[in-house]
C-alpha atoms as an extended CHARMM CRD file, in Angstrom:
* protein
*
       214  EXT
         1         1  UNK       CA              0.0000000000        0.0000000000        0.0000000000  PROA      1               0.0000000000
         2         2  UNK       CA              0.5460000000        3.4390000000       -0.5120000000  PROA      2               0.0000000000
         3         3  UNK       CA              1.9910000000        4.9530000000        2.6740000000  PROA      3               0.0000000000
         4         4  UNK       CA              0.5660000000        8.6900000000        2.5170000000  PROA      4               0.0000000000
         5         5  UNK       CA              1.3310000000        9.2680000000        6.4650000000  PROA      5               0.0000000000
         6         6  UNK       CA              5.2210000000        8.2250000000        5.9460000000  PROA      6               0.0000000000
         7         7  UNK       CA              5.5590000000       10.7200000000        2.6770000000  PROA      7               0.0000000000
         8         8  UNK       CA              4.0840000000       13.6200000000        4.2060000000  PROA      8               0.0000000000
         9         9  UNK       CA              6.2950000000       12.8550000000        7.3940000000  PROA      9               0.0000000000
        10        10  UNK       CA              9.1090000000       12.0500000000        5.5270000000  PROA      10              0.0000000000
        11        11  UNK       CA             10.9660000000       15.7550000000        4.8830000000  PROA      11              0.0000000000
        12        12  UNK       CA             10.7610000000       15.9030000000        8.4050000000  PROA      12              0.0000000000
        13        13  UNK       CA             13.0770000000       13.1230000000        9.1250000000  PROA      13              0.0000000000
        14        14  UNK       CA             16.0270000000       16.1290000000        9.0120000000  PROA      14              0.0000000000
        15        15  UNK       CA             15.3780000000       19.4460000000        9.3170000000  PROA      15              0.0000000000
        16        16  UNK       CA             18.6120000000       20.7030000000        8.4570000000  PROA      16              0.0000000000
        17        17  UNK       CA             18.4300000000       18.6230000000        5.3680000000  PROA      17              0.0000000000
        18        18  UNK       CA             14.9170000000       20.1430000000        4.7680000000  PROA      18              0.0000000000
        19        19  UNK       CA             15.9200000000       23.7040000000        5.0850000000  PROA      19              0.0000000000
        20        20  UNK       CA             19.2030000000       23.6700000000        2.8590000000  PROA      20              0.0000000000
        21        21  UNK       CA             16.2840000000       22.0580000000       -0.0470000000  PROA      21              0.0000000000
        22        22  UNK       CA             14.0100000000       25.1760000000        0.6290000000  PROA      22              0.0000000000
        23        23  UNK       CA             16.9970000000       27.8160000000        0.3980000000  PROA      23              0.0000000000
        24        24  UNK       CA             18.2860000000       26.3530000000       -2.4790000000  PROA      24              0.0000000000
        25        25  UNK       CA             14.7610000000       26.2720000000       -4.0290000000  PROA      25              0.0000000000
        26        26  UNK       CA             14.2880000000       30.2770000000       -3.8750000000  PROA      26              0.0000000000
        27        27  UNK       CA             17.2780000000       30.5810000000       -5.7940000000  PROA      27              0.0000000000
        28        28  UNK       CA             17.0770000000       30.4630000000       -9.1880000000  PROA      28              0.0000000000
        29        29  UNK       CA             19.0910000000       28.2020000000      -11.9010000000  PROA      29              0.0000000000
        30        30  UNK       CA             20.1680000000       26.9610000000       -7.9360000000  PROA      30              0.0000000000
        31        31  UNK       CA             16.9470000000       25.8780000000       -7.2920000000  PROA      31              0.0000000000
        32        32  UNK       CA             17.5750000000       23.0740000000      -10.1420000000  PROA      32              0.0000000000
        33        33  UNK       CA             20.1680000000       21.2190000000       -7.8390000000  PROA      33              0.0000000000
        34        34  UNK       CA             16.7890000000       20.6500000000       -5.3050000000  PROA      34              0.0000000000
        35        35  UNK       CA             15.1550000000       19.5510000000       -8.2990000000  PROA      35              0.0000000000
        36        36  UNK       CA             17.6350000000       17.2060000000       -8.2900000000  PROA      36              0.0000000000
        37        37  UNK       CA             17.4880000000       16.0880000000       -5.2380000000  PROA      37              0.0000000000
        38        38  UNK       CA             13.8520000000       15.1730000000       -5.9470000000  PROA      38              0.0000000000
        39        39  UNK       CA             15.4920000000       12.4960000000       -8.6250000000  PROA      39              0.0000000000
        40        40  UNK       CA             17.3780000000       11.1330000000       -5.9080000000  PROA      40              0.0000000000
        41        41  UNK       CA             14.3300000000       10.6500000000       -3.3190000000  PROA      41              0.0000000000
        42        42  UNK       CA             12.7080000000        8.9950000000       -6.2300000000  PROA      42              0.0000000000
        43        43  UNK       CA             15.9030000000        6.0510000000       -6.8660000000  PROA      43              0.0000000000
        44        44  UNK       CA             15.9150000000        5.8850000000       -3.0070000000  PROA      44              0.0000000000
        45        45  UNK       CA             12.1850000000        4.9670000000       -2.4120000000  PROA      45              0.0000000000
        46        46  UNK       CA             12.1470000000        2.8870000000       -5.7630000000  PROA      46              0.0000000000
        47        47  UNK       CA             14.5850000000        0.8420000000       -3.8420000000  PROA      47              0.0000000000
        48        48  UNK       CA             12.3080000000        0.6650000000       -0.6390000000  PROA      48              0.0000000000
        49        49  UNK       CA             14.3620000000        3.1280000000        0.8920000000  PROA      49              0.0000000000
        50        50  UNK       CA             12.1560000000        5.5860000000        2.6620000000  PROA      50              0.0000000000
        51        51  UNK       CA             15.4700000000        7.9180000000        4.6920000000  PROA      51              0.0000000000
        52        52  UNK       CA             16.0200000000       11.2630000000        2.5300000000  PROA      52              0.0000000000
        53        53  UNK       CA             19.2200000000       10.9360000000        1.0190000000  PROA      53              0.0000000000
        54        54  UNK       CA             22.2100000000       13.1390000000        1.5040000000  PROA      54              0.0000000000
        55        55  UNK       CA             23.0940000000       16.3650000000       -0.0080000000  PROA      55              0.0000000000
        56        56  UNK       CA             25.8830000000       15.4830000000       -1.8750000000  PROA      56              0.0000000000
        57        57  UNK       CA             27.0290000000       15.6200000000       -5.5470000000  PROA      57              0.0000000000
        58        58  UNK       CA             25.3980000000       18.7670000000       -6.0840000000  PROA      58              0.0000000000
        59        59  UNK       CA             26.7630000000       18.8210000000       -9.9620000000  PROA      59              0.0000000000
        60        60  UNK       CA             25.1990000000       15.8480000000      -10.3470000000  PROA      60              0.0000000000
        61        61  UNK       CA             22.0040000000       16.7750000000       -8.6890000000  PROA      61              0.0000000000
        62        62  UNK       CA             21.7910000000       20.1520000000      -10.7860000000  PROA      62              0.0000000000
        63        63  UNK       CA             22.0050000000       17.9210000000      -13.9580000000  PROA      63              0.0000000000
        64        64  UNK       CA             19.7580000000       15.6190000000      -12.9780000000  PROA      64              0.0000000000
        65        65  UNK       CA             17.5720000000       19.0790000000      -12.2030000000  PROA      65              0.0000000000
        66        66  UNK       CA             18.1570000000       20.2400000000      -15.8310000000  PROA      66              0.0000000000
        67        67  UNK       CA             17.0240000000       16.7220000000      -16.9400000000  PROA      67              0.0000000000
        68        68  UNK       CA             13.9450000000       17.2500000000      -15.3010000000  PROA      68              0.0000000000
        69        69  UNK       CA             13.1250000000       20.3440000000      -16.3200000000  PROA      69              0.0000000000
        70        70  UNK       CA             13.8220000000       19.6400000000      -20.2640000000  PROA      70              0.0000000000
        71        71  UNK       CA             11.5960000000       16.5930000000      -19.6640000000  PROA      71              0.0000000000
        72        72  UNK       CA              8.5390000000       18.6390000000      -18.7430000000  PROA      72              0.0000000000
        73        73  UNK       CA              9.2540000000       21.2170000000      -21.6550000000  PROA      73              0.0000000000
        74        74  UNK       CA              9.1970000000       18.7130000000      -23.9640000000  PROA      74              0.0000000000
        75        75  UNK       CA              6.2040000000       17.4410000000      -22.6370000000  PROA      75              0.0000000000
        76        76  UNK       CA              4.5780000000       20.9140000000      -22.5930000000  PROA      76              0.0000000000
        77        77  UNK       CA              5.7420000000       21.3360000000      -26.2880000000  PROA      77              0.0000000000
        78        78  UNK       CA              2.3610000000       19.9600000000      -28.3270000000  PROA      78              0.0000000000
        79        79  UNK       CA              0.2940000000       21.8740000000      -25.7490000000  PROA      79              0.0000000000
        80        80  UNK       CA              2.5660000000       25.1390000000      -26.4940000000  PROA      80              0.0000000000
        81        81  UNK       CA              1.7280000000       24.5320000000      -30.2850000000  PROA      81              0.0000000000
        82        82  UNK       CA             -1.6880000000       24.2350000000      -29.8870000000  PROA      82              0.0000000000
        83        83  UNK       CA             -2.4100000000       27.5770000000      -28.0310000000  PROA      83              0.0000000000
        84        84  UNK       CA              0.1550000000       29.3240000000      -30.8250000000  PROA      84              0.0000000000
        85        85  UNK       CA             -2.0440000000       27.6530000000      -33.5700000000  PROA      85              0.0000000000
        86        86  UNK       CA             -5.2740000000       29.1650000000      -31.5330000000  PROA      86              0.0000000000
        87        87  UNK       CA             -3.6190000000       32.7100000000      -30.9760000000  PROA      87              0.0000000000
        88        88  UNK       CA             -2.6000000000       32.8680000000      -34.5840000000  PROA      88              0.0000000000
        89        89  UNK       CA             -5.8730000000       34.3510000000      -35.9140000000  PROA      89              0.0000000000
        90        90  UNK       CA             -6.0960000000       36.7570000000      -33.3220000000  PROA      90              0.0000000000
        91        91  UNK       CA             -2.4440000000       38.2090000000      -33.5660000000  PROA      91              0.0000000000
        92        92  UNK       CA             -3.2870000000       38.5280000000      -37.3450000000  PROA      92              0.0000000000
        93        93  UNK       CA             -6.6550000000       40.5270000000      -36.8030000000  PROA      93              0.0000000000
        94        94  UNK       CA             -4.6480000000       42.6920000000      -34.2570000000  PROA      94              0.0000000000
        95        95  UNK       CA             -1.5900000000       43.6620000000      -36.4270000000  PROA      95              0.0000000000
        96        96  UNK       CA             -3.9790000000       43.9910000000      -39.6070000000  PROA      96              0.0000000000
        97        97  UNK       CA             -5.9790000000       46.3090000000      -37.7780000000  PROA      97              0.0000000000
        98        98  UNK       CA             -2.9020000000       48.6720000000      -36.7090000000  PROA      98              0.0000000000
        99        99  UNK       CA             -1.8730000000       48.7080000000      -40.2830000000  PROA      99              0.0000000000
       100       100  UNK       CA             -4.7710000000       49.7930000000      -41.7990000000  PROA      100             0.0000000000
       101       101  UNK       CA             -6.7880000000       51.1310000000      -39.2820000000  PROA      101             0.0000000000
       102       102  UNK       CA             -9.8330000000       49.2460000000      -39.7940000000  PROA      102             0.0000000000
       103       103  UNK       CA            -12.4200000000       48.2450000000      -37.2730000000  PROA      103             0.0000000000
       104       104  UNK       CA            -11.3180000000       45.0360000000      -35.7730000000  PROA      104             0.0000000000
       105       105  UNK       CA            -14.3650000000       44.2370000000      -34.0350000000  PROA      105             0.0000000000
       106       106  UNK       CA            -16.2860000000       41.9730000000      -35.9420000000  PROA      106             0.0000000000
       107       107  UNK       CA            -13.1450000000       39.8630000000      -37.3090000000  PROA      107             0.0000000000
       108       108  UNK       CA            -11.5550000000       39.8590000000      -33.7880000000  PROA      108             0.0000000000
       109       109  UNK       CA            -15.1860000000       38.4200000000      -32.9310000000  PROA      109             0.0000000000
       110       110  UNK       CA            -14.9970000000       35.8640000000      -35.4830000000  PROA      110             0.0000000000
       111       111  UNK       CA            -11.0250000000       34.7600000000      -34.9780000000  PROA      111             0.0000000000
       112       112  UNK       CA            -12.4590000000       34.4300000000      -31.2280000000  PROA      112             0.0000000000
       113       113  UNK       CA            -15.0620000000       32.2010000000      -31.9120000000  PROA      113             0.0000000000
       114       114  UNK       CA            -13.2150000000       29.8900000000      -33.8020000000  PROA      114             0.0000000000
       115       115  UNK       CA             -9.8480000000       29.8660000000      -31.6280000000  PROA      115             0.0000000000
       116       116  UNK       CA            -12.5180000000       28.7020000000      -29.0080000000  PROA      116             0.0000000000
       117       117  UNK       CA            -12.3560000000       25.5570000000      -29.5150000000  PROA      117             0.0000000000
       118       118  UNK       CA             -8.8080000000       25.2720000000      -30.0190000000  PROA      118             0.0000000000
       119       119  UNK       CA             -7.9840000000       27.1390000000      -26.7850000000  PROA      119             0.0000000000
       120       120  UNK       CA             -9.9720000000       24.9130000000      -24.9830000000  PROA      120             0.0000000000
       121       121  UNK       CA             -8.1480000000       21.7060000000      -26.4320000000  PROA      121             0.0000000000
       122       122  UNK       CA             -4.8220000000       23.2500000000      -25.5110000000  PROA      122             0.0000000000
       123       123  UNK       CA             -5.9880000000       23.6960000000      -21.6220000000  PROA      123             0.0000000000
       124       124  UNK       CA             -7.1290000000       19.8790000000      -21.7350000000  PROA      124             0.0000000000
       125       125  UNK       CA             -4.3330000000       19.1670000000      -23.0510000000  PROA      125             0.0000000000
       126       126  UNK       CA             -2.2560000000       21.4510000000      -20.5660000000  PROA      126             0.0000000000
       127       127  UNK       CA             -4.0400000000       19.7300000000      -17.2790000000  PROA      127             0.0000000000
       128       128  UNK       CA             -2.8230000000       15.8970000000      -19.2230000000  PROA      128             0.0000000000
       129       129  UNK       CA              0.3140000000       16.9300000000      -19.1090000000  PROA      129             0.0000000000
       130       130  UNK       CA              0.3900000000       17.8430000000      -15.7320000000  PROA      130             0.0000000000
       131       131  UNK       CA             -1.0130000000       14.6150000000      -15.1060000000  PROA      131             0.0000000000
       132       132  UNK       CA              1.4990000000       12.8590000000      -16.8550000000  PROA      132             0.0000000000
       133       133  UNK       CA              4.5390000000       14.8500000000      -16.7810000000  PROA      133             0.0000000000
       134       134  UNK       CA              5.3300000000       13.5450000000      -12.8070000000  PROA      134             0.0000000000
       135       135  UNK       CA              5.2780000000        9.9500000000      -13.8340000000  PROA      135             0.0000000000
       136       136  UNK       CA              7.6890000000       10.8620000000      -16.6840000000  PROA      136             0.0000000000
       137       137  UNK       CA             10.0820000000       11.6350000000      -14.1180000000  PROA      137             0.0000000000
       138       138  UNK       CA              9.5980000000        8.8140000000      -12.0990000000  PROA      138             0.0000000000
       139       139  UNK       CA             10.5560000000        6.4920000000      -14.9750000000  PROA      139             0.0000000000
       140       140  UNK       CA             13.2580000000        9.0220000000      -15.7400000000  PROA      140             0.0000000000
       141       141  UNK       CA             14.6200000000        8.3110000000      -12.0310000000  PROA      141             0.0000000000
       142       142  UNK       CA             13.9840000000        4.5660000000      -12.8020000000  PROA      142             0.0000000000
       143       143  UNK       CA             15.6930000000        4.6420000000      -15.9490000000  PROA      143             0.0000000000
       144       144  UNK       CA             17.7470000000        7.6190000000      -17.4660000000  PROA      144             0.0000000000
       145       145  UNK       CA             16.3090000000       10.1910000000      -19.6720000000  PROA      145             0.0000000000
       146       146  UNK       CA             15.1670000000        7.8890000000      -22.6280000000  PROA      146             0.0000000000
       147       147  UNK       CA             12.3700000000        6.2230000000      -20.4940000000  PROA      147             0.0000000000
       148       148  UNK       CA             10.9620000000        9.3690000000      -19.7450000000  PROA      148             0.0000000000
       149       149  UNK       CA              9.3970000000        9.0970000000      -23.1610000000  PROA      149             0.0000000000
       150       150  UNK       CA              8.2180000000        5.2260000000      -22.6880000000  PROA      150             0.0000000000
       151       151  UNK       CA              4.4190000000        7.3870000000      -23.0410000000  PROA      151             0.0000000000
       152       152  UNK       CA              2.6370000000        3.8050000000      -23.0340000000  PROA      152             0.0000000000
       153       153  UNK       CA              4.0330000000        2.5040000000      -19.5460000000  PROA      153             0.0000000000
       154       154  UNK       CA              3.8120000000        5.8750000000      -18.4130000000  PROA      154             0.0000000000
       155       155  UNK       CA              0.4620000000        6.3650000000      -19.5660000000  PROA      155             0.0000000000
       156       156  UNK       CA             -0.7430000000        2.4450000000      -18.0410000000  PROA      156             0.0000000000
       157       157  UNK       CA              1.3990000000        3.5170000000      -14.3790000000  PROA      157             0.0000000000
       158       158  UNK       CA             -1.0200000000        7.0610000000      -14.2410000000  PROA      158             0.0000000000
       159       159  UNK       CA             -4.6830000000        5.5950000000      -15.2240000000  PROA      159             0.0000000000
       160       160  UNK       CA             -4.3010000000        3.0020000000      -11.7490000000  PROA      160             0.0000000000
       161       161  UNK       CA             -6.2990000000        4.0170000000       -8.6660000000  PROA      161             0.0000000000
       162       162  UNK       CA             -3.2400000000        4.3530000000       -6.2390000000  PROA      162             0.0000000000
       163       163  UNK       CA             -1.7140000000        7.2030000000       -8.6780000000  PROA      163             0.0000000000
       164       164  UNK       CA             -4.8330000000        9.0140000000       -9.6130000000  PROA      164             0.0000000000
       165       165  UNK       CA             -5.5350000000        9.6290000000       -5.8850000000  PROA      165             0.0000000000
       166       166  UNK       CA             -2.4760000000       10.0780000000       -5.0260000000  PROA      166             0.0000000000
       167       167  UNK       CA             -1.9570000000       12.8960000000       -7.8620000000  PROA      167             0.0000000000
       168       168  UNK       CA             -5.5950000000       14.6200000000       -6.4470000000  PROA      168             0.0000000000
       169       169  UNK       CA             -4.2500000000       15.3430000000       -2.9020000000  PROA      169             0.0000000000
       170       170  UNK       CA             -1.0500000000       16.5890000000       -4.5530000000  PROA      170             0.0000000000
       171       171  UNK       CA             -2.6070000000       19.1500000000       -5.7070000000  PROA      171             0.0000000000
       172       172  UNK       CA             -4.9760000000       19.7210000000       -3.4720000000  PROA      172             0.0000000000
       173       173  UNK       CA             -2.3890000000       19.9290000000       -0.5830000000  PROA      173             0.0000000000
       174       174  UNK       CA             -0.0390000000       22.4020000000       -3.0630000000  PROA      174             0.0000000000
       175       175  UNK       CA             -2.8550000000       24.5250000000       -3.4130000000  PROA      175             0.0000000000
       176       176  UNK       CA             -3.5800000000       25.3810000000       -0.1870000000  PROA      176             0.0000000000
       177       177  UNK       CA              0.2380000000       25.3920000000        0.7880000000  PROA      177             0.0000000000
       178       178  UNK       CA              0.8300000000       27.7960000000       -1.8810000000  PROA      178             0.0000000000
       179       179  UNK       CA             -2.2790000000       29.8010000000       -0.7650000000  PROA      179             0.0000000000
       180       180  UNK       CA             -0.9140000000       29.6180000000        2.8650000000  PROA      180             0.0000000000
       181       181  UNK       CA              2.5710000000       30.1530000000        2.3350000000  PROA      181             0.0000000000
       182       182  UNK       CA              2.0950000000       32.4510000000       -0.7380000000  PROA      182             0.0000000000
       183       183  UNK       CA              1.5670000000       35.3370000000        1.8200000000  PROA      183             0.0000000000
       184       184  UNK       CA              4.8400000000       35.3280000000        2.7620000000  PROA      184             0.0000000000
       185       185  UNK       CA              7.3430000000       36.6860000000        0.2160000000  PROA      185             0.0000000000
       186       186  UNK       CA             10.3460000000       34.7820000000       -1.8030000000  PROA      186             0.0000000000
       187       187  UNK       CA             10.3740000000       31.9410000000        1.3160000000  PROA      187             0.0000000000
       188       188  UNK       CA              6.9270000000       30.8620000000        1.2950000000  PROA      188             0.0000000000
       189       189  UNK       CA              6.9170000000       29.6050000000       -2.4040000000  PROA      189             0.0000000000
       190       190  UNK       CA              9.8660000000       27.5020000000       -1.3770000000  PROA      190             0.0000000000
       191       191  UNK       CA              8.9220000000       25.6800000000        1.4180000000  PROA      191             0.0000000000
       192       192  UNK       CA              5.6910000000       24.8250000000       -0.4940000000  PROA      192             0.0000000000
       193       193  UNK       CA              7.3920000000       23.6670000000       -3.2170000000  PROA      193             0.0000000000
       194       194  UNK       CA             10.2350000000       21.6370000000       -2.0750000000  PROA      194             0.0000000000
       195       195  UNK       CA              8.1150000000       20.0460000000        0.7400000000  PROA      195             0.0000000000
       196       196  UNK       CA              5.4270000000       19.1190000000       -1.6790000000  PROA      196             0.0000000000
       197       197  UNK       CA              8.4740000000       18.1610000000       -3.8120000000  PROA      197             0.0000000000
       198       198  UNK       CA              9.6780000000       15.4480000000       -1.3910000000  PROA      198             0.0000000000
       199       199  UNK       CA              6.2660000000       13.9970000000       -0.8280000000  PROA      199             0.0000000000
       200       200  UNK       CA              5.1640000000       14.0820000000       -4.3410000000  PROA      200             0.0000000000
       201       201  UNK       CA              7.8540000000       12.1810000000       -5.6690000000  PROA      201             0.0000000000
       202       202  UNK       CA              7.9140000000       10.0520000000       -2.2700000000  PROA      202             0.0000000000
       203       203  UNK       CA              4.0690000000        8.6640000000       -3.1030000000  PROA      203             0.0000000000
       204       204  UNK       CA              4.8670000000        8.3380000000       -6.9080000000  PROA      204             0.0000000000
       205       205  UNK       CA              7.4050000000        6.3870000000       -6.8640000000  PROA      205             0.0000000000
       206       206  UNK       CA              5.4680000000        4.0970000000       -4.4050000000  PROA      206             0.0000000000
       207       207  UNK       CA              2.7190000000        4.2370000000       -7.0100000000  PROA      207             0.0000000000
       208       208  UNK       CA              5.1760000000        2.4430000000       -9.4810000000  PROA      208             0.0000000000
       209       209  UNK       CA              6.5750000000        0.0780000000       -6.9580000000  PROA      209             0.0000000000
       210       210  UNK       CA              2.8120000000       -1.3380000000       -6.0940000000  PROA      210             0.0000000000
       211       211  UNK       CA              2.2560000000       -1.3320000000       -9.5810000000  PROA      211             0.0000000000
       212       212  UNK       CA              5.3050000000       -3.8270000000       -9.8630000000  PROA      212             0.0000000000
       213       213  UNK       CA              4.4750000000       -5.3350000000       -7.2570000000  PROA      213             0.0000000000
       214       214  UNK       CA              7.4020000000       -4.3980000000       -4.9660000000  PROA      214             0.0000000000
């Protein structure tokens, strides 16, 4: 089973490892070596290893941060077409309009009505990816950078139980940490994010492990 107690517990295990995540996390292009460090909770529970690992090889870490983050671009990259493709029509009616002065309204009203549809197809596909794209770096943890991209076990690992509800109080929990914590300026993001980081990754990689049935 899914232990949801132990990963919300778990960044607690060491505070002073906690607190050099969240300072390295409000940092940025830094903040990419406690992405990193996210990769490296991942391998450890994988392996039924539920201690937070050490802060060590930080260039490693920051790569492995990198990784991560060029895995979720690419991810994001048919969704980023899609709203381009549905902004197209508009941009057009806009510049055409400053050149020659015409009344934009009623074209501006028809390049809305038909990017409608296409906008809304881009924010389905947005909240997929966002869906997905955790997984993805779970199997990227797993297994280097090229099964990242295995989209049919990835896709079979997020449409089980165990990861759908885990993914729901993910975000349910980030939202009202970032809420929370989002009153408080530069630090608050942080803490959200790296602590949500460590249990996010902590419950996912669980996810796979029942799925294998480890």
């Amino acid at each position: 089973m899914v232990d949801y107690g132990g990963a919300f517990k778990k960044p607690f295990q060491d505070i002073t490892k906690l607190i050099i995540g969240i300072v390295l996390m409000i940092i940025p292009i830094v903040n990419f070596i406690s992405m990193g460090y996210f990769i490296e909770v991942t391998k450890k529970t994988l392996n039924k290893d539920n201690n937070l690992p050490e802060w060590a090889n930080w260039g490693q870490l920051f790569i492995q941060g990198l990784v991560t983050a060029v895995i979720g671009l690419i991810y994001f990259i048919p969704a980023l077409i899609l709203l381009m493709v549905a902004a197209a029509p508009l941009i057009g009616v806009i510049v055409s309009s400053a050149t020659t002065g015409a009344d934009p309204t009623a074209a501006l009203g028809g390049a809305i009505a038909g990017a409608g549809v296409l906008f809304f197809l881009a924010a389905l596909l947005v909240l997929v990816t966002i869906f997905v794209v955790p997984m993805a770096i779970v199997f990227y943890a797993r297994g280097g950078f090229s099964a990242a991209f295995k989209v049919g076990e990835i896709l079979k690992a997020c449409l089980t139980g165990n990861y759908i509800i885990s993914w729901i109080i993910v975000m349910i929990v980030s939202l009202i940490l970032g809420l929370v914590l989002g009153i408080v300026p530069f630090v608050g993001g942080a803490i959200a994010g790296f602590y949500m980081g460590l249990v996010e990754y902590s419950l996912f990689a669980q996810v796979l492990n029942e799925q294998a049935g480890k």
